[in-house]
Short mmCIF file of the C-alpha atoms (twelve columns), coordinates in Angstrom:
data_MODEL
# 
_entry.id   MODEL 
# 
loop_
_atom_site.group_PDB 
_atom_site.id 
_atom_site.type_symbol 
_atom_site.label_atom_id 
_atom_site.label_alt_id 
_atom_site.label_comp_id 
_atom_site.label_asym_id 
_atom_site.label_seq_id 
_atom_site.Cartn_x 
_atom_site.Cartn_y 
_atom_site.Cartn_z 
_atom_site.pdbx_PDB_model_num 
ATOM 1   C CA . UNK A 1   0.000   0.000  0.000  1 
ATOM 2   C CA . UNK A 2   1.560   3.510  -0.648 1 
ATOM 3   C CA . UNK A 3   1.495   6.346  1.412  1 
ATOM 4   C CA . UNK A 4   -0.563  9.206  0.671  1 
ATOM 5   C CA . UNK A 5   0.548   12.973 0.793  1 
ATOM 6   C CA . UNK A 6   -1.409  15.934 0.085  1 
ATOM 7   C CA . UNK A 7   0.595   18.263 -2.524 1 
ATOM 8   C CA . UNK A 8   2.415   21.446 -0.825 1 
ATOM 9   C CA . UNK A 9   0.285   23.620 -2.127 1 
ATOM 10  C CA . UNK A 10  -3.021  22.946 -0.783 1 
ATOM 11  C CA . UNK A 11  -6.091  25.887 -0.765 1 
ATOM 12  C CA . UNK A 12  -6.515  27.384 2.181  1 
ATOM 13  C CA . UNK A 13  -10.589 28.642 2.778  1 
ATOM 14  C CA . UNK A 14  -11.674 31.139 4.909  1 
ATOM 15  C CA . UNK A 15  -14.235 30.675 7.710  1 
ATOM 16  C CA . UNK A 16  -16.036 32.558 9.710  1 
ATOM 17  C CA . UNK A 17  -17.180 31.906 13.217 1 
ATOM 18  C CA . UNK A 18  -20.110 33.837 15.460 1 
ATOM 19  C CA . UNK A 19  -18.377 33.409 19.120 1 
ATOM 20  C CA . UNK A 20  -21.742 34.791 20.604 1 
ATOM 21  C CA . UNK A 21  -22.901 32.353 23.676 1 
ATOM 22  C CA . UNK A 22  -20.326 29.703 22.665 1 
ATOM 23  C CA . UNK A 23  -18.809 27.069 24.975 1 
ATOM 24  C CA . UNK A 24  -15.079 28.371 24.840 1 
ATOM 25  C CA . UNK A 25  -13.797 24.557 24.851 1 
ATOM 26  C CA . UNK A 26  -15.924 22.932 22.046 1 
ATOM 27  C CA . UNK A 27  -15.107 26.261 20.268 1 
ATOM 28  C CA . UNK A 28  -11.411 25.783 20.418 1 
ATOM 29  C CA . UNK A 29  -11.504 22.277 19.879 1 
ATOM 30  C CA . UNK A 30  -13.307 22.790 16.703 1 
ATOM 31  C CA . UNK A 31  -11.005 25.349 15.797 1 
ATOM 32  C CA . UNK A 32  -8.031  23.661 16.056 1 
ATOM 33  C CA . UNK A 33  -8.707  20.398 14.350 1 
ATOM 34  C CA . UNK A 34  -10.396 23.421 11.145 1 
ATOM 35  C CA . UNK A 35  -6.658  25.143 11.600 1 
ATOM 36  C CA . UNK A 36  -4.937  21.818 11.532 1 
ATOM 37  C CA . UNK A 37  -6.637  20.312 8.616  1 
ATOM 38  C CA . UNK A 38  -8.405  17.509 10.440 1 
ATOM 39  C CA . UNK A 39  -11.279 18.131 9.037  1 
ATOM 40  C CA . UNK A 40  -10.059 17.514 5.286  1 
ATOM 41  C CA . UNK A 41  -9.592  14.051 3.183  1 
ATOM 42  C CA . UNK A 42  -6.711  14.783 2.464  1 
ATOM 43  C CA . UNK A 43  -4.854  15.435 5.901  1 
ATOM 44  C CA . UNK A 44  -1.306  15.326 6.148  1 
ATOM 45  C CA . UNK A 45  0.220   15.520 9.320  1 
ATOM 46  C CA . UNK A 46  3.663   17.330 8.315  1 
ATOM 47  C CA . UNK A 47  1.965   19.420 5.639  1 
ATOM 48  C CA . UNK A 48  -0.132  22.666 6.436  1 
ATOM 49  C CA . UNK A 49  -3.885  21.566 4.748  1 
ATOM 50  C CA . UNK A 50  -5.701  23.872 7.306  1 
ATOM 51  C CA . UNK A 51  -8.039  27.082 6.889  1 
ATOM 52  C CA . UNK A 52  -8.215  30.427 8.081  1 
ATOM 53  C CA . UNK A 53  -10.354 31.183 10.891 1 
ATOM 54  C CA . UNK A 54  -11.971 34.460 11.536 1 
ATOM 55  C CA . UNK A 55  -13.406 34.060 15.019 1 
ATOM 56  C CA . UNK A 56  -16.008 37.414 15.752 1 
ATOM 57  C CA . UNK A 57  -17.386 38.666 18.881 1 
ATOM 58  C CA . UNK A 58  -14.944 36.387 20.845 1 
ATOM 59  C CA . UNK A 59  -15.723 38.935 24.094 1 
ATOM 60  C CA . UNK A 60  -19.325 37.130 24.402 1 
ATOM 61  C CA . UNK A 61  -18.141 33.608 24.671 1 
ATOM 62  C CA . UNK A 62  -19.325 31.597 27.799 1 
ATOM 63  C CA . UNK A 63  -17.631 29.107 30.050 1 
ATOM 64  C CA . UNK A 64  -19.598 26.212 31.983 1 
ATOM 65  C CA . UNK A 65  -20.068 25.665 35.711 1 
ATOM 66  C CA . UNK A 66  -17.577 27.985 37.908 1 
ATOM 67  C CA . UNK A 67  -14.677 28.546 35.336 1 
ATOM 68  C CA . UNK A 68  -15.007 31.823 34.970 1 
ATOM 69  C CA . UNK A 69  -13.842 32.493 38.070 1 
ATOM 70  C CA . UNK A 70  -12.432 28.903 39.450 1 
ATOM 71  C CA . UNK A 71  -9.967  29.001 35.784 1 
ATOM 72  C CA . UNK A 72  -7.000  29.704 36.680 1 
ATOM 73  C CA . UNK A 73  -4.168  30.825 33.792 1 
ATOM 74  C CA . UNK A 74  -0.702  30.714 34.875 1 
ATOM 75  C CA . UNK A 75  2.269   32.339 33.125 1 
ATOM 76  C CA . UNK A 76  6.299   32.581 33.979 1 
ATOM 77  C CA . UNK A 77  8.188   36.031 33.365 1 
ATOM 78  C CA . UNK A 78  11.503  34.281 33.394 1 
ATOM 79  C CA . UNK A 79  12.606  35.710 37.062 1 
ATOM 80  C CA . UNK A 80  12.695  34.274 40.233 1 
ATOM 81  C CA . UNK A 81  9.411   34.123 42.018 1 
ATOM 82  C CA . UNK A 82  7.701   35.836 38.498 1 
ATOM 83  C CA . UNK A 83  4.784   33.411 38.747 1 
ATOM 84  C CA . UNK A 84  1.780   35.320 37.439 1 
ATOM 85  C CA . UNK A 85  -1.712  34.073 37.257 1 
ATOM 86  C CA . UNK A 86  -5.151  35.505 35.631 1 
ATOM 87  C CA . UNK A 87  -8.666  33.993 35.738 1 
ATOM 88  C CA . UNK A 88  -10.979 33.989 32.655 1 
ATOM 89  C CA . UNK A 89  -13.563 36.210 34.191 1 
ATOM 90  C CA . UNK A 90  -9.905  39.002 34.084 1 
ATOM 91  C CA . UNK A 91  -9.462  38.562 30.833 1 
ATOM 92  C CA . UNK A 92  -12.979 38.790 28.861 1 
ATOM 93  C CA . UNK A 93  -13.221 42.078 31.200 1 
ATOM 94  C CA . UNK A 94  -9.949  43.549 30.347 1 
ATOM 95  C CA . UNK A 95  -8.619  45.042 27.520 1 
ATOM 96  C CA . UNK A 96  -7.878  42.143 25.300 1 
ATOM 97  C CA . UNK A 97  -10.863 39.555 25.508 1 
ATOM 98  C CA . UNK A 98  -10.027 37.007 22.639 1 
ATOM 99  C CA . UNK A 99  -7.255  36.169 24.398 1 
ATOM 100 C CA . UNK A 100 -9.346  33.279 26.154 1 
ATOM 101 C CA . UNK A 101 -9.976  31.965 23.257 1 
ATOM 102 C CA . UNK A 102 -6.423  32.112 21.620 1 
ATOM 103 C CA . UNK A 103 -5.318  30.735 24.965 1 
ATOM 104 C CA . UNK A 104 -7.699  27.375 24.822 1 
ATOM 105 C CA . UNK A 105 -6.727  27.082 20.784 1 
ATOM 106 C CA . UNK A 106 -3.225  27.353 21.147 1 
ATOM 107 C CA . UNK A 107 -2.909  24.782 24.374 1 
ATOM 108 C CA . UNK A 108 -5.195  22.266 21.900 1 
ATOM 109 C CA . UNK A 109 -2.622  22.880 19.122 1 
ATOM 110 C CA . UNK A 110 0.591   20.247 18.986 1 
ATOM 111 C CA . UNK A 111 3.693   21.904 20.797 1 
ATOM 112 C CA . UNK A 112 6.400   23.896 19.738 1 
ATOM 113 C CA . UNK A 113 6.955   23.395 16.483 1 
ATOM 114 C CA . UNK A 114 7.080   25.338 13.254 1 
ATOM 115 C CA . UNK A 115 4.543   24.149 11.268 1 
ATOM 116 C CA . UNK A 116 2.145   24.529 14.505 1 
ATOM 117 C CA . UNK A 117 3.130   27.523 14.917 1 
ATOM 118 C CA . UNK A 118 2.261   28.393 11.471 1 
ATOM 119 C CA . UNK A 119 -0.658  27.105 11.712 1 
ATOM 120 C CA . UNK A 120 -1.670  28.701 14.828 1 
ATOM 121 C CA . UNK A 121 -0.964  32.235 12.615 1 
ATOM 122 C CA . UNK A 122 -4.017  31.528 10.792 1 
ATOM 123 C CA . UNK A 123 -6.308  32.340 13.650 1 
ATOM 124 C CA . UNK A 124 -7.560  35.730 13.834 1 
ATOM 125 C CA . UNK A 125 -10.358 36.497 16.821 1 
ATOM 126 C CA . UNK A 126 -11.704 39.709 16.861 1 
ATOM 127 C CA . UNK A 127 -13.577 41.359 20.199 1 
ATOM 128 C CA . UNK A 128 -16.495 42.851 18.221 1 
ATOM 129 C CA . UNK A 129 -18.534 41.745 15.182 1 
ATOM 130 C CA . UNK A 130 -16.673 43.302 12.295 1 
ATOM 131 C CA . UNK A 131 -13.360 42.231 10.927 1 
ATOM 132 C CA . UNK A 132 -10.812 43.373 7.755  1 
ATOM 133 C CA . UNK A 133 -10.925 40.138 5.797  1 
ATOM 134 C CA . UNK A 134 -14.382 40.630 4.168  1 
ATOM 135 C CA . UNK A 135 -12.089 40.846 0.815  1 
ATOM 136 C CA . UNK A 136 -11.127 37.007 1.412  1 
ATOM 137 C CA . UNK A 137 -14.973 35.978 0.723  1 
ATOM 138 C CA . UNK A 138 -15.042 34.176 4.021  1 
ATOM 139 C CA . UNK A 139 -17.835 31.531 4.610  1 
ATOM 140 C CA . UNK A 140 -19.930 31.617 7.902  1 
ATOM 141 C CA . UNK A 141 -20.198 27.957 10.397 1 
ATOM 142 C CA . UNK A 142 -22.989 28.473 12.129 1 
ATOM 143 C CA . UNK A 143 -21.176 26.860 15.098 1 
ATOM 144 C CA . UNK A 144 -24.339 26.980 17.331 1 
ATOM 145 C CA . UNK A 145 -26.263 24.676 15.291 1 
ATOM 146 C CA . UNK A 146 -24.226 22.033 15.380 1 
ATOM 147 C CA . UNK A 147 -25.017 20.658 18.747 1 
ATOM 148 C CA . UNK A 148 -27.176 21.634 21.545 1 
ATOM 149 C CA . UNK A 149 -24.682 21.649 24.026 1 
ATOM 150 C CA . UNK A 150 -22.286 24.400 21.622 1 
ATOM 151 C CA . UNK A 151 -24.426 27.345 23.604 1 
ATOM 152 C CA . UNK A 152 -24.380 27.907 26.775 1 
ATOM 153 C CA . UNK A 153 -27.926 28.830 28.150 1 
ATOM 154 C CA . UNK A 154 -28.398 31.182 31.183 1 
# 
């Protein structure tokens, strides 16, 4: 049996995704596997076959049970005793709320390497519900639909 490989230069589409209500971790987990290429036939694991995903008003995503404020993020500044830590319910009220979702897409990405890291590029979350890549003719996942559980009620 031979070994299949998907040619090196594979189309890239452009999706976009309504954030509104969303489950942050079926969100990113959906995410990643679209910016990986998991989703394709033709999936190569050593060759970039994902898409481009515009994710929109990533501010109004929702987390289940007490994470918003049980979550904890931790983070390193390099020094001794530099141990810094946020919570989600910080973030989606600060100045940079798609950060929560970058987080929980990059941590279900594979680790450290270039082409995931490439890969990972080809996120873009935006705070609000208007984004620059209208020129790219982006289609729309009604990510909501999917499955009942996607939105988070009350």
């Amino acid at each position: 049996m031979k070994t299949y490989n998907a040619p090196a230069d594979v189309e890239h589409n452009w999706v976009v995704i309504d954030a509104t209500d969303v489950v942050v971790g079926r969100l990113a987990s959906y995410v990643a596997k679209r910016l990986r290429g998991k989703h394709r036939a033709d999936f190569t694991p050593h060759i970039d076959t994902g898409d481009h995903v515009v994710i929109i008003n990533a501010d109004k995503v929702k987390f289940t049970g007490r994470k918003m404020t049980d979550k904890v993020y931790y983070r390193h500044t390099g020094y001794p005793g530099g141990i810094k830590s946020t919570t989600p319910e910080k973030i989606l009220g600060g100045r940079f709320p798609e950060r929560a979702i970058e987080l929980a897409v990059k941590r279900m990405m594979p680790k450290e390497s270039p082409l995931a890291r490439k890969q990972f590029g080809k996120l873009h979350v935006y705070g609000g519900a208007e984004h620059p890549h209208e020129a790219q003719k982006p289609d729309t996942v009604d990510f909501k639909a999917m499955n009942r559980k996607n939105v988070k009620v009350a």
